[in-house]
N, C-alpha and C positions, 0 to 999 in steps of 0.2 A: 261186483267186488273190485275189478284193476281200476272203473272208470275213478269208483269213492277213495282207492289208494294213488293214483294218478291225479286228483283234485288235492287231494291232503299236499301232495309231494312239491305241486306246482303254488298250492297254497303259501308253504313254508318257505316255498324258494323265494316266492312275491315278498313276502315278508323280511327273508334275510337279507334281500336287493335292498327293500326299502329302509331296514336298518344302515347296510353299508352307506347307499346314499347319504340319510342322515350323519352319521359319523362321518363322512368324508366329507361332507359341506359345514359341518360343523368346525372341524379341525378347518379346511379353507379359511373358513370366519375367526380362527381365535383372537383371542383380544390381548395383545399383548399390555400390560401396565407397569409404566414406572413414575413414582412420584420423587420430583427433583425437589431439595431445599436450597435456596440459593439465600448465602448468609457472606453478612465479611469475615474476614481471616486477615492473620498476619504470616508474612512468610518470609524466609530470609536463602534465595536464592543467590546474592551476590552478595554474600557479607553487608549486609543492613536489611535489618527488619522495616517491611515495608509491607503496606496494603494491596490484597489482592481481594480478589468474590471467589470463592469455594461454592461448589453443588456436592452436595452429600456429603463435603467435609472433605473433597477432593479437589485436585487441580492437576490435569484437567479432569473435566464434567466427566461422569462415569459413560462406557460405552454403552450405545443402547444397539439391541441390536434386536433381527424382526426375521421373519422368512415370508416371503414373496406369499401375497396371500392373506397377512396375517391383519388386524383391524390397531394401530397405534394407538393407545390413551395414553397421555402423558400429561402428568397431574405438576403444575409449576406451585410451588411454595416460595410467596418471595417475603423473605426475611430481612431484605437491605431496607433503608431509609430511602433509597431513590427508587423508583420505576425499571423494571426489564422487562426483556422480549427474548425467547429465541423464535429462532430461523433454522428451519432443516435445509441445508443446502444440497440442491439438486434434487430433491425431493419430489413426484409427482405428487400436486396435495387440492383440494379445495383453496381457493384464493383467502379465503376467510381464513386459513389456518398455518399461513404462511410465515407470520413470524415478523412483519414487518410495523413497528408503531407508527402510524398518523395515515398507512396506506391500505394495511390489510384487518387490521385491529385498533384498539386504543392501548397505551402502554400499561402494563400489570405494575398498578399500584405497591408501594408499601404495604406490607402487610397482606397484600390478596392474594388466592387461589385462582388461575387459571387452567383449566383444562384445553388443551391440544388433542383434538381425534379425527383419525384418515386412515385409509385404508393404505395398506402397502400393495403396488401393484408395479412394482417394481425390483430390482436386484442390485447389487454394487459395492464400493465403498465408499461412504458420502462422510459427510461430517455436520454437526450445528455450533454455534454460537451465539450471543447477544448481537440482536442489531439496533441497541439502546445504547449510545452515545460512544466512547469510548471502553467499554465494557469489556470486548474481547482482548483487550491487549492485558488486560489483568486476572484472567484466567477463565475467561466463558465462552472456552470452546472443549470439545470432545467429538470423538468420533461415533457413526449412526451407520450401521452396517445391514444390509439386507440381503440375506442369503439366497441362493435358490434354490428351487423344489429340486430334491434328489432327482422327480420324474420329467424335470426340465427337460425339454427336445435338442435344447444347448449344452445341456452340462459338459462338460469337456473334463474326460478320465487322463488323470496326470496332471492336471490343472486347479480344477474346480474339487479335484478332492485332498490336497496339500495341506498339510498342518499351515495354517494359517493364524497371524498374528498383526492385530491392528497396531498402528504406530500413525502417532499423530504428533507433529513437528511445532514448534512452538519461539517464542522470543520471550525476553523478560528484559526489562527494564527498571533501575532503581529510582526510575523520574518517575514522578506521576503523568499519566497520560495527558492530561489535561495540558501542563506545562509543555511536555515533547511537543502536540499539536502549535501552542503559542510560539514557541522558538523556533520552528519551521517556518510559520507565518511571519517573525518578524527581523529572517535573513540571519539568525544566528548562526555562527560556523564554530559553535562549540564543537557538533558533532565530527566537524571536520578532523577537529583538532583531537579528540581522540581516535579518530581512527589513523592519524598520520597523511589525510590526505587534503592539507592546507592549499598544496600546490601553489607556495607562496615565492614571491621573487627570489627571493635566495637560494631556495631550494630550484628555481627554474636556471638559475645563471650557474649554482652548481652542476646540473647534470647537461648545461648544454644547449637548455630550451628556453632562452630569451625570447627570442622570436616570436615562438608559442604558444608563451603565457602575452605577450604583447597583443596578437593577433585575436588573443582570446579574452579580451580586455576591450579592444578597438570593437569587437565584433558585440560588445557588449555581455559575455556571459560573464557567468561565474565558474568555480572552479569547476575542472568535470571528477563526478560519483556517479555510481551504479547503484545509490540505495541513498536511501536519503536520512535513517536515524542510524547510532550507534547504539547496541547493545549489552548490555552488561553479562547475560547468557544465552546460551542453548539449549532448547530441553529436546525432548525424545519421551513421549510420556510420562513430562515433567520432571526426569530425572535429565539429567549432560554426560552420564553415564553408566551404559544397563546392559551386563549380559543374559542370551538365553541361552541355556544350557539342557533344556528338557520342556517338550510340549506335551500337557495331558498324562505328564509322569513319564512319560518313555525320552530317554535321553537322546540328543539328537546325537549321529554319529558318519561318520563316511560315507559319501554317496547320498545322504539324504537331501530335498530339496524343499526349501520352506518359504511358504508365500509370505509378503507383508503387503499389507491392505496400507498408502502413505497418505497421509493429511496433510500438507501445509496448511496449519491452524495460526501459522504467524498474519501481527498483523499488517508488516509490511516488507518483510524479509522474504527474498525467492534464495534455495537451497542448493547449489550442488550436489547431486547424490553420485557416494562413488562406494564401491566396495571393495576390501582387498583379499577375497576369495572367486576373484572371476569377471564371467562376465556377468551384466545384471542381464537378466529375461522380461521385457515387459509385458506384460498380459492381459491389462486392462488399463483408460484412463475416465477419468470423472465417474466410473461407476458402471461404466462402457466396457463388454470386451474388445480386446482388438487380437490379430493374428499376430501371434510373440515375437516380439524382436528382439534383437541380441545388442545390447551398447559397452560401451564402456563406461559410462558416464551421460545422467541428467540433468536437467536445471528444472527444479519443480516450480511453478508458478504460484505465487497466493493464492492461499485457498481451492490449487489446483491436486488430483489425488490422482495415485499411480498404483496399479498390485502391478509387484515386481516378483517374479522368484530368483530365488540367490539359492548358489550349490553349495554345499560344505565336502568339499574335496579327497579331509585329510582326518585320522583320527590326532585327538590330543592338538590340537589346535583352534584358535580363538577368532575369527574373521570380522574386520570388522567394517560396517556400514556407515561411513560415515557422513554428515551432514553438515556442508559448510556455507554460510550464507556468501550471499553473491559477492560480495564487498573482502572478502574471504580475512576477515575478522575475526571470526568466532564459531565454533564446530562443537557438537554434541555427535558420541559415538553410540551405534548399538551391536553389539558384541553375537554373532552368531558360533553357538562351539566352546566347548572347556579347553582348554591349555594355552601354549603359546600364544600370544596375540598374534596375528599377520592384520600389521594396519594398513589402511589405505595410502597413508602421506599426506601430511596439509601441502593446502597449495599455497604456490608461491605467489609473493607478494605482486598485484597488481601494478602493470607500470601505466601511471597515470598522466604524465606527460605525453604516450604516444596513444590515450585516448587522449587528449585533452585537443592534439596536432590533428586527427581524425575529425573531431567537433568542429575542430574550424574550419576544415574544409567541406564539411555537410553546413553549414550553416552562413548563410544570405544575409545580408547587413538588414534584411526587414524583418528580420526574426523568423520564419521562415527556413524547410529543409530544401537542401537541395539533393535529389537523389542522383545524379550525374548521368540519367537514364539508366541507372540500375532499376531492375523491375525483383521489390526485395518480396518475401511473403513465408510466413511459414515456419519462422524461426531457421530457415535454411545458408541465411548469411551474417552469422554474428558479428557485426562491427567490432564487437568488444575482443575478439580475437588479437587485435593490436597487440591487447594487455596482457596478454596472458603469456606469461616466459614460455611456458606448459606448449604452445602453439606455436612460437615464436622461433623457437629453438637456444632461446639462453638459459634454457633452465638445464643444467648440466648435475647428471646422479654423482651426487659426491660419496665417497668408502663410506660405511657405515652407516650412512644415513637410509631410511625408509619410505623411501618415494613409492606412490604405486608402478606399477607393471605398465601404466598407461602414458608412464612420462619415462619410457628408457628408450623410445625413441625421439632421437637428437632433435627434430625438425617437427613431430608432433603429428606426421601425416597419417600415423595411425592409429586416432585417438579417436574411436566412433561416438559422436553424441547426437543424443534421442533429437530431432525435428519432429514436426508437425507432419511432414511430408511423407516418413515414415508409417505411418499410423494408418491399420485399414480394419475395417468390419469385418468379421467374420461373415455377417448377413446382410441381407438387403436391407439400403435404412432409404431409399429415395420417396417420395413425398406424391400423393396424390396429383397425378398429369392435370387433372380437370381442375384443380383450385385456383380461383383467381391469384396474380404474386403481386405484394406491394414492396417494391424495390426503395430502400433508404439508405442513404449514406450520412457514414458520421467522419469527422475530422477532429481527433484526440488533440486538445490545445492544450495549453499552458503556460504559466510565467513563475521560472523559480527562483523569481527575484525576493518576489508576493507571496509565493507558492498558493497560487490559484488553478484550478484543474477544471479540467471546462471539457466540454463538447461542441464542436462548432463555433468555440470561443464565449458560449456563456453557461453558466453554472444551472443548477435545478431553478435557483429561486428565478430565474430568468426565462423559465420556460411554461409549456403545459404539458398535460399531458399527449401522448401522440397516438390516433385514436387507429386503432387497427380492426377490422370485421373480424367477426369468428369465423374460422373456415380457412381464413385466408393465409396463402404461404409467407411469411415475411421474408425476405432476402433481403441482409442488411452487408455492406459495402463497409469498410473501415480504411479509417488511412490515418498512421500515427505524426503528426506532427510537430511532436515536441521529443526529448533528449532523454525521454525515461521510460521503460518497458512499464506497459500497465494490462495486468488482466482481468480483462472486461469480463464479466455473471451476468448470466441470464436468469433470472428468478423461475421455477415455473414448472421451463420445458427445458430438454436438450434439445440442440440445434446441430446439423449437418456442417463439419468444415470442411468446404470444399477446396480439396486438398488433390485433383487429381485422380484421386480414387475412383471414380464413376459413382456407381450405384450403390459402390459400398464404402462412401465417403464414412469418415470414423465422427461418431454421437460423443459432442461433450456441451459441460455448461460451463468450463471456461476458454475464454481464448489470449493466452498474452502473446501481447502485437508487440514488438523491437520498435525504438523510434527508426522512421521512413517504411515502414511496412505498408503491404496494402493488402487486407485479407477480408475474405467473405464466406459470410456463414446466413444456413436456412432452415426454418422451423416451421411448423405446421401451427396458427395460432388457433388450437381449438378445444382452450381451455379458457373460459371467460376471470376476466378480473383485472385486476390494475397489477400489473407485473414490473419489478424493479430493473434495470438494468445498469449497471454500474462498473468502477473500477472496483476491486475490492482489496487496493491497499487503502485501507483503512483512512489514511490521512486525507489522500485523495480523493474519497469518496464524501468525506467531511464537509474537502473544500471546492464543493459542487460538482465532482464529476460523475452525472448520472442523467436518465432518462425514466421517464415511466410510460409503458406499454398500456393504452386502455383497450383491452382485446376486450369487444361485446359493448353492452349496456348493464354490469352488475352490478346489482342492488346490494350492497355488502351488508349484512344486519346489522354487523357490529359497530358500523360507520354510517351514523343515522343522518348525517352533515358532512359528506367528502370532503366538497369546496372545502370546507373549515379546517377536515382534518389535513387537506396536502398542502396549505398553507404554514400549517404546523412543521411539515417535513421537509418545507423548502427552507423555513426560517434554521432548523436543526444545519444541512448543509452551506447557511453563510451564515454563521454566528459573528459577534465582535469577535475581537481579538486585543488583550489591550498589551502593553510596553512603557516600562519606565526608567530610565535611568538619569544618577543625578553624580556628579564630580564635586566631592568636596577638597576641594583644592585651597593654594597659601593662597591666593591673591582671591577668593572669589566664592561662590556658587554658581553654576552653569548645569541646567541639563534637558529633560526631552519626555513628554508624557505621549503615547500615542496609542486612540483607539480608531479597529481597523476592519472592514469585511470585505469580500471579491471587490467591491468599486468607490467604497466611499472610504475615506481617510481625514480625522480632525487629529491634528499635533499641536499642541503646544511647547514651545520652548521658552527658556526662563535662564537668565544672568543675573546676579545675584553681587556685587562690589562689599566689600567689609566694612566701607569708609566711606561716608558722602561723596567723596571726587567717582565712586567709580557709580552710585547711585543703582539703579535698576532698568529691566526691560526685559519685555514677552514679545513675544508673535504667536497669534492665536492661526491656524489656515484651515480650512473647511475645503473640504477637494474631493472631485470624484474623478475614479479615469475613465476615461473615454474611448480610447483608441483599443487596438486588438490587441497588440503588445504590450499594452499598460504603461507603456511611457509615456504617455502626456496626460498631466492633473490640470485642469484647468480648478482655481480656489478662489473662496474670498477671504478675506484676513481682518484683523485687527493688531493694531501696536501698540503700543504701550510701553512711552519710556520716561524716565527721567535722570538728567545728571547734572551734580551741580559741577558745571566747568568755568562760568563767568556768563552772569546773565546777557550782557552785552552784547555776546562770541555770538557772530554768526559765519558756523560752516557752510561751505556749499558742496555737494557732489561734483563729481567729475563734469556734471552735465552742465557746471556753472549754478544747479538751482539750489534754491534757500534751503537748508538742512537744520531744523530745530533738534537737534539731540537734545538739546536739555531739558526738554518738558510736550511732550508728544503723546497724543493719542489718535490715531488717524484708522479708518476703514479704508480697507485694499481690493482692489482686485489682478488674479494674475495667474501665472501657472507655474509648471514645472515641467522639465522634458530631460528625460535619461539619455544623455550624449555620447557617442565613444567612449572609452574607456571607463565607463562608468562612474562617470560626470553628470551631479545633477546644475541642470542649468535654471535659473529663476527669476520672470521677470515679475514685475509688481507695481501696479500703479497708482497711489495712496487720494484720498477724498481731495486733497490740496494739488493735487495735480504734480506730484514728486514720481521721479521716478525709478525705479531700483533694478539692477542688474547684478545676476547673482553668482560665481560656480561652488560649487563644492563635492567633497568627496570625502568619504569617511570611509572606516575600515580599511584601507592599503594592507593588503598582505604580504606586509615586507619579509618575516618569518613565520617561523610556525606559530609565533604566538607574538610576534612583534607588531603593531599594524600601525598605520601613519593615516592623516586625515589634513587637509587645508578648506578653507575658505575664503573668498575675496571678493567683494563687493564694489558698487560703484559709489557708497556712499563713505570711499577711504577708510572701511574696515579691512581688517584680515588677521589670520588666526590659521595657525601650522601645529600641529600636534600629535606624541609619540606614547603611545600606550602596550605597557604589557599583560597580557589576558595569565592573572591568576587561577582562575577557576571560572567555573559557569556566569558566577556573578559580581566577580571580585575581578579588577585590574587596576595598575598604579599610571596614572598619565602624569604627564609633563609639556606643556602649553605655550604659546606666546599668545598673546592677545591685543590688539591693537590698542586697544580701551584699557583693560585690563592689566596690559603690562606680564611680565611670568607669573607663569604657578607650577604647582605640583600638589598631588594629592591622589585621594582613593577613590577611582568612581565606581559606584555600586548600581547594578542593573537588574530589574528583573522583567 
C-alpha cells in the first residue's frame, strides 16, 4: 500500500516538474508582436508645416520593448510611396534580419509587409531607425528596450529596479533632408550664417584674430564648427519640452531616484547632457552596464545611449535635464519633479576663434594632423576646451542669472565630464585566448571643402568587402584624421574598448573618436554575415564613410545576387549631387550648373550680354580629383564663345598668342589646384594650342553675410564682386566685369 502511495506521489511530482518545465520554457519563448505602420504626416515643429514619416501615427516610432528571453516579431506596414528598412541598433540578431537595404535584405517596397523575427538574447537600451536613405532625420527613429530576467545573476537592487523612463533625443529641421545633404556637399555656409558662426574678416579684425583667420585661410581650411547643420529644434520624445511628475501613478517626491534609458536618435547632432538637480550617475552605456560613475556633465555621441540615474533632492521642485547640442544652439528640456523649476543654465556661447587658433596649429600645410606627440585617446583631452568660456574661466555667474552649480567655479577645474576612460564592466568581457586575431587599422579622412567622408581616404563605392573568418577576434586600430568627431557603429556585435580596464574593458557598439585620436576596440566575429561598419552621422555615412565586415561565407536568402545588391549600396553612399545658381544682373546674365559625387565633377558656366557687343560664352569641364586632399582636378573642357567686337580685332593673351574671342569653339585640356588661401588656380590648354592661366576665388567672408569674390585670367579678363547673402537662396550682387562692364542684380541659387 506505501510503495502504490509513494508511486502516485513521485508520479504527480514528475508530472508537476514536467508541467513547470513546460511553462517556464514556454514563457522563455514568448513571442513578443508589434505591427508598425509607417505612413507620411505633416508636422509643424518650428512654425512651418512640413513633411515628416510617422509609425503608428507617432514621432518618434512607438517604444518597443522585450525581456531578455523573449522571441521579436515585428510586422513592418509600409504605407509611404518610397522604400524603408529598419535597423535594430546594437541588437544581437540573425544577419538576414538586420535592417540594412542592398546588404542584409532587399528594401520594403511601397505598399508591402515585411516581417522582422529574433530572438532576444540580450538586455539594454538600444534604439531603431530607417537605414533607407535619409529617412531617419524625419522622424524614424524610436527606442527598443530589453529588460532583464528579475532572476538575472546581474540584476543590480537600487539599480536595475528604479522607475525607469526611456528618452530618446532627436533634431528637426524645416529643410528637407534631401536639400541639407546637397548644401553640405556643395560648400554652402548658410548654416553657418544661422548659427553665428561665419567666423568672417570682420568679425576676426574685431575681436583681435587677424592672424587667425589668415593662417586659417593660408592653411587652406574653412571656418572652424563642431557640427556641421543648423537646426530649427530639439525634441526630447518629440516634445522640446516635457515634465514628469509621477511614474506608474505614484508621484515622484524627495529622495527618490529615477533612471532614464538616453538615445541620441539625432541624425547628426552629439548632445550635452547636464542636469540641474545634482550629479548625474551613469550606469550603463550602448546597452552595457558599467560600474556608476558620478559626472557632472556628458556629451552623448550619435546614436550613442547612456542609463543615467538623476536624484530629486527636494520636495516642491522641478529639475531639469537638459540637452544641448554641441554647437550649443539649441536645447530641449525634460523636467524631473512638480514645483519650482531649478534649470541647468544654457551654455555659453562658444568662442570660435580660439578653436579656429587651436585648428591651425594641429593642421600641416598637406592637410594632415599634427598631433605634436600628444598620445590623445578616449575622449580624455577635448581640444574643444579652448571654446568653452565654462572651462576657460570667462564665463563669470552674473546676480540673477541661472547657471548650473557646475560653472560657479571661476576656472572650470571642477567640472567632471563623462570619458571613455572612466567606463568599466562590472564583469569579465575578455575574449577567447585561443582565437586567432586579425589586426586592422582605419584612418578617419575627409575634405570639408567637398564634404567627403572616407576611410583610408576612399568612400564605400571605392572599396570591397573586408573578408574576416568566423571565430576570429578582430582588433581594429582607429586614428582620426580629420577636424570632426565621428562615431563609428558596429552592426552586429559589441566590441571591447580597450580603455585600460583590463579584463573588464567596458562593451559598446559605438565609439566616437575626437579629431587626432587613436583608439582600439575588439570583438569576437562569431556571428556570420556582412556587417556594416560606419560613421553614423547620417550625412557622413551618406558620403562614403563606411566598411563592410564579411565574417564567414553567408548565403543570405534574401540576397539571391550580393555582387548586385552591394553595388546598389555603394551607388546609395556617392550619389550625384547637383548646384545651380544664375545672377540676373543690369549688364548681363552669368552663372554656374554643377553636378557632383566623392571624385568626379562636370560644371558648366554661362555669361549671357543683353546686346551683341557683349555676345555669349560657356566652359563646359569634366574633372575628377585625384589626389588625397582633393585639391587637384585634372578636366577636359570645352568653350564656346562668341562677341561681336570688330571682326578684324585680333587680341592676344599675355602670352603674346592669337586670342579669337569673337567666335570660338575649342576642346581643352587642364586642371585645377586649391592654393593657400583658398585660391583656385586653373591652367588650360585649348585644341589650337592657346594657353590659359587662371586664379579665382569666391565666397570671401568679409562679414556675416557680406562675401567678396575676384577672378583674373591670362587672357586680359577680370571680374571683382560684392554680394549680400539674403536668405538660403536669394542674395543681391554687384560686379565689374571686364567684358561686361557693371552690373547689379539678384542672384538666385539652389
Amino acid at each position: 500500500m506505501n510503495q502504490l502511495i509513494n508511486f502516485r506521489i513521485f508520479k504527480y511530482a514528475t508530472l508537476l516538474l514536467a508541467a513547470v518545465f513546460i511553462f517556464k520554457k514556454s514563457d522563455a519563448q514568448r513571442v513578443v508582436h508589434y505591427d508598425l505602420y509607417v505612413k507620411d504626416t505633416m508636422v509643424n515643429y518650428a512654425n512651418k508645416l512640413k513633411r515628416a514619416i510617422a509609425v503608428n501615427g507617432q514621432i518618434p516610432m512607438p517604444t518597443l520593448e522585450f525581456t531578455e528571453g523573449d522571441t521579436a516579431e515585428i510586422v513592418v506596414h509600409n504605407l509611404l510611396n518610397e522604400s524603408t528598412s529598419l535597423h535594430w541598433h546594437g541588437v544581437f540578431l540573425p544577419n538576414k534580419e538586420d535592417g540594412v537595404p542592398y546588404l542584409t535584405q532587399m528594401p520594403i517596397a511601397p505598399g508591402a509587409t515585411y516581417t522582422y523575427r529574433f530572438p532576444i538574447v540580450q538586455h539594454g537600451t538600444h534604439w531603431y531607425h530607417s537605414h533607407s536613405g535619409l529617412q531617419e532625420q524625419i522622424g524614424m527613429y524610436g527606442s527598443f528596450i530589453m529588460h532583464k530576467r528579475m532572476d538575472d545573476k546581474n540584476f543590480r537592487k537600487g539599480i536595475d529596479d528604479l522607475p525607469t523612463v526611456p528618452l530618446i533625443l532627436s533634431e528637426w529641421t524645416n529643410l528637407n533632408p534631401n536639400n541639407v545633404h546637397r548644401m553640405l556637399h556643395n560648400a554652402s555656409d548658410w548654416f553657418a550664417i544661422k548659427k553665428g558662426a561665419t567666423q568672417s574678416y570682420a568679425e576676426a579684425i574685431g575681436s583681435g584674430h587677424l592672424k587667425t583667420k589668415l593662417t586659417n585661410e593660408w592653411k587652406r581650411m574653412l571656418a572652424m564648427d563642431v557640427s556641421d547643420v543648423y537646426y530649427d529644434k530639439i525634441l526630447i520624445n518629440g516634445f522640446n519640452t516635457t515634465t514628469l511628475t509621477s511614474i506608474d501613478g505614484r508621484p515622484l517626491k524627495a529622495g527618490d531616484k529615477v533612471r532614464l534609458r538616453i538615445s541620441n536618435g539625432g541624425a547628426s547632432s552629439y548632445f550635452w547632457l547636464r542636469y540641474g538637480g545634482g550629479k548625474i550617475t551613469v550606469v550603463a552605456s550602448d546597452g552595457n552596464d558599467v560600474e556608476p560613475v558620478e559626472v557632472d556633465r556628458l556629451i552623448i555621441a550619435v546614436s550613442e545611449t547612456y542609463d543615467v540615474v538623476l536624484p530629486i533632492p527636494e520636495e516642491n521642485k522641478s529639475y531639469e535635464l537638459l540637452a544641448t547640442t554641441e554647437d550649443r544652439t539649441q536645447s530641449a528640456s525634460y523636467y524631473l519633479g512638480k514645483g519650482t523649476p531649478q534649470h541647468a543654465g544654457a551654455l555659453p556661447r562658444l568662442k570660435y576663434f580660439e578653436g579656429m587658433k587651436m585648428m591651425n596649429d594641429m593642421m600641416k600645410m598637406n592637410g594632415d594632423l599634427d598631433d605634436m606627440g600628444m598620445d590623445m585617446s578616449l575622449n580624455q583631452m577635448d581640444m574643444n576646451n579652448v571654446m568653452y568660456p565654462e572651462i576657460t574661466g570667462e564665463e563669470k555667474k552674473k546676480k540673477g542669472d541661472s547657471m548650473d552649480h557646475s560653472m560657479h567655479h571661476s576656472a572650470g577645474e571642477n567640472i567632471v565630464t563623462l570619458n571613455y576612460a572612466m567606463l568599466q564592466s562590472p564583469g569579465n568581457t575578455i575574449l577567447p585566448k585561443d582565437a586567432p586575431v586579425k589586426n586592422i587599422r582605419f584612418t578617419l579622412t575627409g575634405n570639408m571643402n567637398r564634404y567627403v567622408w572616407s576611410m583610408d581616404d576612399k568612400v564605400l563605392s571605392e572599396t570591397d568587402k573586408i573578408p574576416v573568418k568566423k571565430g576570429e577576434v578582430l582588433r581594429i586600430t582607429i586614428y582620426n584624421n580629420s577636424m570632426m568627431r565621428h562615431p563609428i557603429h558596429l552592426h552586429g556585435f559589441d566590441f571591447r574598448l580597450l580603455n585600460g580596464k583590463g579584463d573588464k574593458a567596458p562593451l559598446k557598439n559605438i565609439i566616437d573618436i575626437m579629431p587626432m585620436e587613436t583608439d582600439s576596440i575588439e570583438f569576437l566575429a562569431n556571428t556570420e554575415g556582412d556587417w556594416f561598419f560606419h560613421c553614423h552621422i547620417l550625412y557622413h555615412m551618406m558620403a562614403g564613410m563606411n566598411r563592410v565586415f564579411a565574417v564567414g561565407d553567408y548565403k543570405n536568402p534574401l540576397l539571391p545576387d550580393k555582387a548586385k545588391a552591394y553595388k546598389m549600396l555603394q551607388r546609395e553612399s556617392n550619389m550625384l549631387h547637383f548646384m545651380i545658381q544664375n545672377d540676373f544682373a543690369s549688364n548681363g546674365n552669368d552663372g554656374e550648373l554643377m553636378l557632383q559625387n566623392a571624385r568626379w565633377s562636370l560644371t558648366t558656366e554661362w555669361r549671357l550680354g543683353y546686346n551683341n557687343m557683349h555676345g555669349y560664352e560657356t566652359e563646359t569641364h569634366l574633372g575628377r580629383y585625384v589626389d588625397r586632399m582633393q585639391w587637384f582636378k585634372p578636366f577636359i573642357g570645352f568653350d564656346w564663345r562668341y562677341r561681336k567686337m570688330g571682326m578684324n580685332e585680333e587680341e592676344k593673351n599675355i602670352f603674346g598668342q592669337k586670342n579669337e574671342k569673337d567666335n570660338r569653339a575649342a576642346l581643352s585640356l587642364g586642371f585645377t589646384y586649391l592654393l593657400p588661401m583658398l585660391v583656385n588656380f586653373q591652367a588650360e590648354v585649348y585644341q589650337d594650342g592657346i594657353v590659359r592661366l587662371q586664379l579665382m576665388r569666391e565666397d570671401i567672408p568679409l562679414s556675416k553675410r557680406w562675401r567678396g569674390g575676384f577672378m583674373i585670367n591670362t587672357d586680359k579678363e577680370y571680374m571683382a564682386d560684392l554680394r549680400y547673402i539674403l536668405s538660403r537662396n536669394f542674395s543681391i550682387r554687384g560686379h565689374y566685369d571686364s567684358d561686361m562692364g557693371w552690373g547689379a542684380g539678384l542672384v538666385v541659387n539652389y
